[in-house]
DRENBA-25813 format. One record per atom (N, C-alpha, C): x negated, z negated, y negated. Coordinates in steps of 0.02 Angstrom, whole numbers, plus 50000, padded with zeros to 5 digits. Example, Ala and Ser with C-alpha at 12.3 -4.5 7.8 and 13.67 -1.06 7.14 Angstrom:
493404961050284;493854961050225;493404961050165;493584964650112;493164964350053;493554960649998;
This chain:
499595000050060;500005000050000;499565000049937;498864995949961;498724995649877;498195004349878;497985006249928;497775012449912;498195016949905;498715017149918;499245024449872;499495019949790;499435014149792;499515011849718;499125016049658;498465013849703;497835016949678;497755024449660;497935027349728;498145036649732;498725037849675;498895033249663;499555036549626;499445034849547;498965030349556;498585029749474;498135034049450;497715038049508;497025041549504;496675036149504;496575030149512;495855027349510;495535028949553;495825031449625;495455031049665;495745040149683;495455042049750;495735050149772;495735051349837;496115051849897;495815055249954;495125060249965;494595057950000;494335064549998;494075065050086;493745071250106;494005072850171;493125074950174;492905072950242;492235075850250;492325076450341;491905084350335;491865087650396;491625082550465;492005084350511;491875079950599;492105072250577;492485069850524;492805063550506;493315064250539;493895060450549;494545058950550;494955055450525;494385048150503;494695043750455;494705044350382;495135044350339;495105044050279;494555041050230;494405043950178;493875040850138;494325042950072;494005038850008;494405037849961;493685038549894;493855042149867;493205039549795;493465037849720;493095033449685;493485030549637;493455035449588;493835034349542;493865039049482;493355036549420;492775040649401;492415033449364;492595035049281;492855040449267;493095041349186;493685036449187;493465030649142;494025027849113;494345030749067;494255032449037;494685036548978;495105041849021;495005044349070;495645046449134;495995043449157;495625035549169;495975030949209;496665028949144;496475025849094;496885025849038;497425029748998;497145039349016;497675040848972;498215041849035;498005041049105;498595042649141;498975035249141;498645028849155;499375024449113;499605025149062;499445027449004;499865029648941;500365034248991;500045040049024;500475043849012;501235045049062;500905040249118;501395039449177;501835032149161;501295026749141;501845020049120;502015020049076;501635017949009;501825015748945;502495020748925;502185028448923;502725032848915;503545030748944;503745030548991;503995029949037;504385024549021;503865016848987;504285011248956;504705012548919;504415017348836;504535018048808;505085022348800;505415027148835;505865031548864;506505026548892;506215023448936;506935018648952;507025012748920;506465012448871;506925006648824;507265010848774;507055016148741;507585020448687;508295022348750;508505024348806;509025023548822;509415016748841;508905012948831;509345006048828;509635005248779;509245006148714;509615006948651;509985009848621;510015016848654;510655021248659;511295017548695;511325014548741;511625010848779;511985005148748;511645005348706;511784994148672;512184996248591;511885002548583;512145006548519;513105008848560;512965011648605;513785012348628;514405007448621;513765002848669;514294996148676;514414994048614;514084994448565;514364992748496;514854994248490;515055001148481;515315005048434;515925002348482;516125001248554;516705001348576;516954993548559;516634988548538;516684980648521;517124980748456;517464975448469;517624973548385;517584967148385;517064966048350;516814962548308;516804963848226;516584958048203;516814956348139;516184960148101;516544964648064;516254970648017;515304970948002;515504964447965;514604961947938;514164961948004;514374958448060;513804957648114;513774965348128;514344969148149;514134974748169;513724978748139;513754979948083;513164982448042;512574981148031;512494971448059;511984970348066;511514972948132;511964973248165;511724973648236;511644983748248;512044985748200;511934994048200;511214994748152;511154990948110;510704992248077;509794988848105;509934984048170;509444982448206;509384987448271;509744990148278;509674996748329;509355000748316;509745004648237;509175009348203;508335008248199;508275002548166;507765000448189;507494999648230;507424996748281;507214997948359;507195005348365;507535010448366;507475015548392;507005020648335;506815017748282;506235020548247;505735019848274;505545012248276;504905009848310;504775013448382;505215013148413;505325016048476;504915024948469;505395027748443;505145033748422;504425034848393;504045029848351;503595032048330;502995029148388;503315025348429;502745022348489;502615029748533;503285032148546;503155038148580;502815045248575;503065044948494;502545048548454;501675048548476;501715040748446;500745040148467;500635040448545;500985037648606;500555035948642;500715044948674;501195052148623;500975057148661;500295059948634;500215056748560;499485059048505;499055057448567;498965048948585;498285047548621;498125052148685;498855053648727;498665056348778;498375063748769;498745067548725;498555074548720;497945072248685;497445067948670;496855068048652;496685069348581;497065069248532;497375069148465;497195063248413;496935064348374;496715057748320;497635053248289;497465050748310;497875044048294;497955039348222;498425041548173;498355036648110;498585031648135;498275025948103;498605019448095;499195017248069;499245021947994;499735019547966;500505019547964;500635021748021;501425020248027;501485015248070;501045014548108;501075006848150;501005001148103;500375000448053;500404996548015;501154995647952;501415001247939;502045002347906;502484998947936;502614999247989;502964998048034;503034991248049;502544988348057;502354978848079;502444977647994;502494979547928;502654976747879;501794973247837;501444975947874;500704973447839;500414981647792;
């Protein structure tokens, strides 16, 4: 189990050598491979199903009645979330496609 974990991260790879039978495995030694494929298989992936969660929580709003002010508060903390959301996805596709990365919408963003 933990070597197809591994296979399925790239850290590691099947590899096959002649008159063998048993499997051999070699590690992956570029970290910066090892890294952009968790960006690009997990983090991504987080970030994807938490914006349909928030699509989700944005529905259930709209079908609630509740008292006017919260709802707007709570529509207007969605929006939010789903900016931040959006601009996470933004960068972590900058880092993977190998793309220079500003800071400043993250820093915009956290309010510093």
């Amino acid at each position: 189990m933990t070597l197809s974990e591994l296979t399925k991260w790239g850290a590691v790879r099947k590899t096959w050598r002649p008159g063998e039978r048993r499997d051999f495995y070699e590690a992956e030694t570029s970290i910066g491979k090892l890294v952009l494929r968790v960006l690009e298989e997990r983090e991504l992936t987080l970030v994807r199903e938490f914006s349909a969660t928030l699509t989700q929580a944005q529905r259930a709003l709209e079908k609630g009645s509740e008292d006017a002010e919260l709802a707007r508060f709570k529509h207007e903390r969605l929006d939010r979330l789903r900016e931040l959301s959006e601009l996470g996805e933004r960068l972590l596709r900058a880092l993977v496609a190998g793309n220079a990365v500003d800071p400043a919408p993250i820093l915009a963003a956290s309010g510093k």
